[in-house]
C-alpha positions as a LaTeX table, in Angstrom:
\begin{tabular}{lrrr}
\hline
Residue & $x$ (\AA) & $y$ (\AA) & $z$ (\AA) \\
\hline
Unk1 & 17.31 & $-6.43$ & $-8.37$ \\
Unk2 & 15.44 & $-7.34$ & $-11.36$ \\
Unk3 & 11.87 & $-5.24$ & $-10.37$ \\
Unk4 & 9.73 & $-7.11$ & $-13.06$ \\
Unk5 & 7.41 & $-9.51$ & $-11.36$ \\
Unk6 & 9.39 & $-8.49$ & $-7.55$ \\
Unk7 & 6.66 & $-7.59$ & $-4.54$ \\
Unk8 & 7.41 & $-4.69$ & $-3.17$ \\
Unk9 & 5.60 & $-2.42$ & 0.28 \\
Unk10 & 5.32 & 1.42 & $-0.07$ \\
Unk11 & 3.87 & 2.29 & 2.71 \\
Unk12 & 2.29 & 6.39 & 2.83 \\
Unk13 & 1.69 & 5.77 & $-1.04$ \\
Unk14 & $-1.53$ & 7.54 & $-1.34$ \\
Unk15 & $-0.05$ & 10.27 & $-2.48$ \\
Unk16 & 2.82 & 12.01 & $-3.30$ \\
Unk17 & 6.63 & 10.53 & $-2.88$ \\
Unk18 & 4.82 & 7.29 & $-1.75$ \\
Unk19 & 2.33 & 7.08 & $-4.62$ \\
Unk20 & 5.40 & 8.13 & $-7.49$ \\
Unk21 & 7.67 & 5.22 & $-5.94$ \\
Unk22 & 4.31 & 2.71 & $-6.82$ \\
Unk23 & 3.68 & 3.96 & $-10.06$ \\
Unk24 & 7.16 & 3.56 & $-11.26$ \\
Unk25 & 7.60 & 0.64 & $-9.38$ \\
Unk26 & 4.06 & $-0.51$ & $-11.39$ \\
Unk27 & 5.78 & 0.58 & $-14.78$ \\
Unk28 & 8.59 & $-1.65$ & $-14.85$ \\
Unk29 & 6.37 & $-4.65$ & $-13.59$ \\
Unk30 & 6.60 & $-4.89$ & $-10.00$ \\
Unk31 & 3.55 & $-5.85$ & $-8.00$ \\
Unk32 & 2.90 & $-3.34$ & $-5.30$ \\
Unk33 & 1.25 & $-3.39$ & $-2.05$ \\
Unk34 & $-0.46$ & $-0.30$ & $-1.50$ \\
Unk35 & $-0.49$ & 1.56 & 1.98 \\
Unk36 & $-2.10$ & 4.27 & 3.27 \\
Unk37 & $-3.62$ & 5.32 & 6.97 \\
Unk38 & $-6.06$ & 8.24 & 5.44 \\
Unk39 & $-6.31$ & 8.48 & 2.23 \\
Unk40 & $-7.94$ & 6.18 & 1.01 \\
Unk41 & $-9.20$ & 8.02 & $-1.95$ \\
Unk42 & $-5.81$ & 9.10 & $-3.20$ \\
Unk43 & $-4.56$ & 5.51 & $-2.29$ \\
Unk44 & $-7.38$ & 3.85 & $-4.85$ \\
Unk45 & $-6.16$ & 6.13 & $-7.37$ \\
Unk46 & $-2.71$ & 4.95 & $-6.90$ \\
Unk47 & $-3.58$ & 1.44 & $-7.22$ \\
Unk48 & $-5.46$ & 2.43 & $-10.51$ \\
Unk49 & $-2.29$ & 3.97 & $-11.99$ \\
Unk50 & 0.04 & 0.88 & $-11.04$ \\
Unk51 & $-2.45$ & $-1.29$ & $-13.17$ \\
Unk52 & $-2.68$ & 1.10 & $-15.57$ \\
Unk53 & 1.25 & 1.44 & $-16.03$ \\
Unk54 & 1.18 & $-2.15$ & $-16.43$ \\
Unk55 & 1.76 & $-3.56$ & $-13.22$ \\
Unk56 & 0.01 & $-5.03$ & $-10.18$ \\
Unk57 & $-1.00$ & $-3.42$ & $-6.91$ \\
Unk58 & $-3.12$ & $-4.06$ & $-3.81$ \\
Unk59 & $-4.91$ & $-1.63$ & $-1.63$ \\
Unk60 & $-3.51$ & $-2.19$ & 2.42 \\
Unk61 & $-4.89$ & 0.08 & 5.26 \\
Unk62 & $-2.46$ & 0.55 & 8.41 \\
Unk63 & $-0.75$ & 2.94 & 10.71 \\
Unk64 & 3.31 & 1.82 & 10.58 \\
Unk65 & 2.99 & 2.96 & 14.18 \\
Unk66 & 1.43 & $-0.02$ & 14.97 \\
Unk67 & 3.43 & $-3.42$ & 15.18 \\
Unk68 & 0.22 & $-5.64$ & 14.29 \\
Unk69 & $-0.68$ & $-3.19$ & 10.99 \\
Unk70 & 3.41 & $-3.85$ & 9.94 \\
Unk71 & 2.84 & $-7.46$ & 10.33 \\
Unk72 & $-0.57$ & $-8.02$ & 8.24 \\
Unk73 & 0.89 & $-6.10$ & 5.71 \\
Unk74 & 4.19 & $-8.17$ & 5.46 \\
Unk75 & 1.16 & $-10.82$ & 5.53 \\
Unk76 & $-0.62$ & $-9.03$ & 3.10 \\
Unk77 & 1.99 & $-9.06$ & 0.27 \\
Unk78 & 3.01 & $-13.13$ & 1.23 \\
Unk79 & $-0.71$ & $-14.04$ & 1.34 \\
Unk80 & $-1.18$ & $-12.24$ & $-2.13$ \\
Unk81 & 2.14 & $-13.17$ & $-4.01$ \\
Unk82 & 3.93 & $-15.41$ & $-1.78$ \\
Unk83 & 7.29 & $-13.00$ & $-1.31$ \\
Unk84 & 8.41 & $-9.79$ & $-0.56$ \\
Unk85 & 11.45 & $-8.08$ & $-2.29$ \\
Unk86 & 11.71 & $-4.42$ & $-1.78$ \\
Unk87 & 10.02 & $-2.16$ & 0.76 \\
Unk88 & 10.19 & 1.87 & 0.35 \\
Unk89 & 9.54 & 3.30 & 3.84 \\
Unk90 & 7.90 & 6.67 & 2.97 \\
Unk91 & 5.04 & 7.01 & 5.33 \\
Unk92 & 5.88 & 10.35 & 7.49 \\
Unk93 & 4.19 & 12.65 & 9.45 \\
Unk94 & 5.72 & 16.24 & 11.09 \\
Unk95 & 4.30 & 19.21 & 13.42 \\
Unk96 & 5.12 & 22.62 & 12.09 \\
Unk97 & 7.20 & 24.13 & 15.12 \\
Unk98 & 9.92 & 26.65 & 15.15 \\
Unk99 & 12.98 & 25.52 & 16.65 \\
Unk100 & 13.41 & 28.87 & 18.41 \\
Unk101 & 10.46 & 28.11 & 20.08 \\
Unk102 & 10.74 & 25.13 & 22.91 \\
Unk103 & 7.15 & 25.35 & 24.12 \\
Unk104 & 5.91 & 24.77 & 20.49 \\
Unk105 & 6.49 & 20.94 & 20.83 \\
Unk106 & 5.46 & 18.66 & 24.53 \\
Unk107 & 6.58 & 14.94 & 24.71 \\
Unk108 & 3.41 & 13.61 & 23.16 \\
Unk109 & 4.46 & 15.51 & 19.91 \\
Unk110 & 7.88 & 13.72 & 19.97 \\
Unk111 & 6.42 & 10.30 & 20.59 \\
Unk112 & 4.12 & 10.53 & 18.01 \\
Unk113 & 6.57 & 11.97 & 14.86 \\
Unk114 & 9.15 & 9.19 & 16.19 \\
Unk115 & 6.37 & 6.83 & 16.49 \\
Unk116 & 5.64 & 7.54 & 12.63 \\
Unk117 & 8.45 & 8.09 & 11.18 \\
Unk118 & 11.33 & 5.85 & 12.77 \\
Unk119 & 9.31 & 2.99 & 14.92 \\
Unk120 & 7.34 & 2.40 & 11.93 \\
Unk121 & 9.78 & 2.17 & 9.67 \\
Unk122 & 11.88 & $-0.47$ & 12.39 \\
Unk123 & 8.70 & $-2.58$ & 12.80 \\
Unk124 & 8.03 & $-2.79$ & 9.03 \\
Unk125 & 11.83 & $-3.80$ & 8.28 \\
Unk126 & 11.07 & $-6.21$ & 11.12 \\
Unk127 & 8.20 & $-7.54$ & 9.57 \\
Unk128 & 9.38 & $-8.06$ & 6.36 \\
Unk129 & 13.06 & $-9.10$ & 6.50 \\
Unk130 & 12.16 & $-12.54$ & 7.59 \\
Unk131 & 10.69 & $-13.30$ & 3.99 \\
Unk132 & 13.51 & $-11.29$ & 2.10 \\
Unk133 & 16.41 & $-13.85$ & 4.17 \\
Unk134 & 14.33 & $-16.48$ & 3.33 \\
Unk135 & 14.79 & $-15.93$ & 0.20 \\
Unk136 & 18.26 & $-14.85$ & 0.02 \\
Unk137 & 17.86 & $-10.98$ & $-0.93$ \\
Unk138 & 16.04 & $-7.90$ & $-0.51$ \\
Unk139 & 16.33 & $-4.33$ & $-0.61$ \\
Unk140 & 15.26 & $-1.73$ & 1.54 \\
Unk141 & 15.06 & 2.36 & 1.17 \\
Unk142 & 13.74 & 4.45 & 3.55 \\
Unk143 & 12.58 & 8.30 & 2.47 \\
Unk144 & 14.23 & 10.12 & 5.08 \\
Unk145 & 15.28 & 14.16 & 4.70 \\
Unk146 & 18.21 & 16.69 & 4.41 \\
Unk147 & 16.63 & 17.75 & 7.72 \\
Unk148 & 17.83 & 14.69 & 8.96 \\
Unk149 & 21.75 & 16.09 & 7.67 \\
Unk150 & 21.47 & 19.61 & 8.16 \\
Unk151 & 19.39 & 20.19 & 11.02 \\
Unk152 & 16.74 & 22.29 & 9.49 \\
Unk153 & 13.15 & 21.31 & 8.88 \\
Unk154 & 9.28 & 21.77 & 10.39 \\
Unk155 & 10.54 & 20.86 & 13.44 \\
Unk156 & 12.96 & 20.37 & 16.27 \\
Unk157 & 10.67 & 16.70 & 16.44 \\
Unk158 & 11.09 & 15.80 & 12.76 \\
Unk159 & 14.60 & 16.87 & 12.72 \\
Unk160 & 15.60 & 14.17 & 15.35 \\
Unk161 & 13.59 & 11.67 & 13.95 \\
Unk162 & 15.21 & 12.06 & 10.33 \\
Unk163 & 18.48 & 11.96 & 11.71 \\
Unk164 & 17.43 & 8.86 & 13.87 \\
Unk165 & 16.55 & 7.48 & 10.92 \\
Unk166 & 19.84 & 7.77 & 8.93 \\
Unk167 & 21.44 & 6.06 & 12.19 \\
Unk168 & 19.30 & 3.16 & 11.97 \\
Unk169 & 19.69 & 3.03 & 8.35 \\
Unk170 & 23.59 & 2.19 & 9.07 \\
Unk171 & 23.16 & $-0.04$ & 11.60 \\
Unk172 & 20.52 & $-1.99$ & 10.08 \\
Unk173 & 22.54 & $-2.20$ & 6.56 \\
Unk174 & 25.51 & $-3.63$ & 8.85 \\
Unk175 & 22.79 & $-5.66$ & 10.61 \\
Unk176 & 21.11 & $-7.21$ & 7.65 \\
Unk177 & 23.73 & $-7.87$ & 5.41 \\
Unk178 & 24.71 & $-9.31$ & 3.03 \\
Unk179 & 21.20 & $-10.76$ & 2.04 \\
Unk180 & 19.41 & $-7.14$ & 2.32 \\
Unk181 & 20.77 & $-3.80$ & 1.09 \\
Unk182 & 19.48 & $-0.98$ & 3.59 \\
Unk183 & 19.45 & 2.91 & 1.93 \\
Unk184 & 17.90 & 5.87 & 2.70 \\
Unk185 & 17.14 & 9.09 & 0.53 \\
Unk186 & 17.19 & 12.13 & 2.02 \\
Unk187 & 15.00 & 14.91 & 0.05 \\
Unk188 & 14.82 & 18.41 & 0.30 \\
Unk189 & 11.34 & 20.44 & $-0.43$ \\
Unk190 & 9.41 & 18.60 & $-2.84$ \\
Unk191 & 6.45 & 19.70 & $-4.28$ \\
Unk192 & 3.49 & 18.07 & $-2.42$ \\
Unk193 & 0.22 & 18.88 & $-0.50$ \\
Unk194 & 2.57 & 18.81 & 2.51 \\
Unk195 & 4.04 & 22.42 & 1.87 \\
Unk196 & 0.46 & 22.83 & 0.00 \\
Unk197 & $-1.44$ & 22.34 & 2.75 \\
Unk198 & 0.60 & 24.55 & 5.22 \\
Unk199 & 0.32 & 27.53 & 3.27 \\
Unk200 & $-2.76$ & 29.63 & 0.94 \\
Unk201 & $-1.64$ & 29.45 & $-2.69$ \\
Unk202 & 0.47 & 32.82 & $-2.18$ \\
Unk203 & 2.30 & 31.50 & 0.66 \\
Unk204 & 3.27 & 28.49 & $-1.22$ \\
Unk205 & 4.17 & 30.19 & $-3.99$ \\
Unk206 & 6.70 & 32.45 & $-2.01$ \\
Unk207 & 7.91 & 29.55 & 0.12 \\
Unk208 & 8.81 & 27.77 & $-3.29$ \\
Unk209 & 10.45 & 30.62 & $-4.68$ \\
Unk210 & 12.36 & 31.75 & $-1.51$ \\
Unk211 & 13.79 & 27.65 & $-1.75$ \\
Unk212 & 14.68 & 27.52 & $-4.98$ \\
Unk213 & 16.63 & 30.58 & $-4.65$ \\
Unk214 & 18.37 & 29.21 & $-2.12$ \\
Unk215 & 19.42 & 25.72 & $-3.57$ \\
Unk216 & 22.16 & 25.42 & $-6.81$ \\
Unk217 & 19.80 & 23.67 & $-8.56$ \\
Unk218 & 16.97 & 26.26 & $-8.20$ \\
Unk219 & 14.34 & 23.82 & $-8.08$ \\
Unk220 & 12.65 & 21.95 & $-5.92$ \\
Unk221 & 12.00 & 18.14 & $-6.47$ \\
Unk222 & 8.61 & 16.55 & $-7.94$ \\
Unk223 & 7.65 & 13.49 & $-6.22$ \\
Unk224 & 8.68 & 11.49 & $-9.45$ \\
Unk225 & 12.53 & 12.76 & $-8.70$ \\
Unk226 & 12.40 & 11.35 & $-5.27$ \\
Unk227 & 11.09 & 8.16 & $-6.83$ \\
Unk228 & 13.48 & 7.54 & $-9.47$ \\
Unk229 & 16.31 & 7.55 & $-6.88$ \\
Unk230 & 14.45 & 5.16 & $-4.98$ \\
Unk231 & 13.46 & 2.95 & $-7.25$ \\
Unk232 & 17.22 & 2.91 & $-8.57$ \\
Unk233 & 18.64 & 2.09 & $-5.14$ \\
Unk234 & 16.38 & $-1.31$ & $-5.53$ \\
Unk235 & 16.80 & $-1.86$ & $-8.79$ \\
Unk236 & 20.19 & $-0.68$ & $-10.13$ \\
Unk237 & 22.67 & $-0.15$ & $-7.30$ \\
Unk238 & 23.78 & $-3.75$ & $-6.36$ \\
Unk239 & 26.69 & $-2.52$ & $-4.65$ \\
Unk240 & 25.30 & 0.25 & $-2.60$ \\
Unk241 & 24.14 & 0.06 & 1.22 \\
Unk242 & 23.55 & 1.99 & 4.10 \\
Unk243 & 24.00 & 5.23 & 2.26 \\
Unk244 & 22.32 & 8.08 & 2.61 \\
Unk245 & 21.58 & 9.93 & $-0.77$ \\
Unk246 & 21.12 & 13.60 & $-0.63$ \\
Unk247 & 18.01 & 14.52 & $-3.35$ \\
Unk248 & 18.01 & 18.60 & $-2.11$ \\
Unk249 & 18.63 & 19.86 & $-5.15$ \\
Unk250 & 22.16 & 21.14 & $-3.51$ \\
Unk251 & 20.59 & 22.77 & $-0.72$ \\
Unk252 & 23.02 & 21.48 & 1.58 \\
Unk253 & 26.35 & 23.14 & $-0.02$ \\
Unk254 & 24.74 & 26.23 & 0.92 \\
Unk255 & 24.47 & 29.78 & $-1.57$ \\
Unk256 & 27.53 & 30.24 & $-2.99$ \\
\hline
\end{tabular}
């Protein structure tokens, strides 16, 4: 896909995964839509640093929970520009839960990470793959996890709905083919204000380290490494659908 002058969705781009996939997306001249459900704040600044790396963005509140918030913003990128090539479904949410623990999570938990992170991520492809057969192609990634693979993560909850949402990316890339190319990434810890925010700054520190002893690569992945696979799935990888890219820095081969 050539990504200069395409309209592409990222929803959850406020800030971190979500906000590197816009930014790059800005930088080789692809005209972004925007979305965020809180922040705002960190959303404005990512439409700020599209423009500034040379490209065009627009600022679109919604929760991907909701049907009617996936529609206007499929309506949202047609009203502004008329099409809609790419979307990067990043928005996620999680509950910290161990999985040894099965009173840490109640139904309303489930329904709410699935609403978030697999609904929303159906309704938006729902919303905007009428536009992308219109006009003959479209890609698709969705930022899914190695938690998804491996069965590890915040939570028994986010676990399932990762995994649910590798399933769905291979049925919808059978579904949706050949006009639209569905792919998912799957990351491992990347340094964000998620793991921030869950931890004091020596918490985080030893959470970091403890990963990135664990993991080949010993390093965890910046937001602009999860980007730069997604952004290559839409632009560079004609060939390639419903895969599910492992970005864990080789977390999942295990120590060795």
């Amino acid at each position: 896909m050539k990504l200069q002058g395409a309209v592409c969705i990222v929803t959850g781009a406020g800030t971190g995964s979500g906000a590197a996939c816009a930014i790059q997306l800005a930088a080789k001249g692809c005209r972004a839509v925007v979305n965020y459900s809180r922040s705002e704040k960190e959303a404005r600044e990512t439409v700020k640093a599209c423009e500034a790396a040379g490209g065009e963005a627009i600022l679109a509140r919604g929760d991907v929970a909701s049907d009617a918030d996936c529609r206007a913003l499929a309506k949202a990128a047609l009203d502004k520009w008329g099409r809609i090539d790419a979307l990067i479904n990043n928005a996620g949410i999680t509950k910290y839960a161990s999985a040894s623990d099965l009173d840490a999570l109640d139904a309303a938990d489930f329904q709410r990470i699935y609403a978030v992170n697999l609904i929303g991520p159906y309704q938006m492809i729902r919303a905007c793959a009428p536009a992308m057969k219109r006009q003959g192609t479209g890609s698709i990634v969705n930022i899914s996890s190695i938690s998804g693979v491996m069965g590890i993560g915040s939570s028994t909850a986010y676990v399932a709905s990762k995994g649910a949402l590798n399933a769905m990316t291979l049925a919808l890339a059978r579904a949706l083919a050949p006009a639209i190319r569905v792919n998912a990434v799957c990351p491992g810890m990347i340094e964000t204000r998620w793991h921030r925010d869950r931890f004091d700054a020596e918490g985080y520190a030893k959470f970091k380290a403890n990963y990135e002893k664990t993991v080949p690569l010993a390093k965890a992945a910046t937001p602009d490494d999860i980007a730069e696979v997604a952004v290559w799935l839409l632009e560079g990888a004609a060939q390639v659908t419903g895969e599910c890219l492992l970005v864990d820095g080789g977390l999942h081969l295990g120590k060795f």
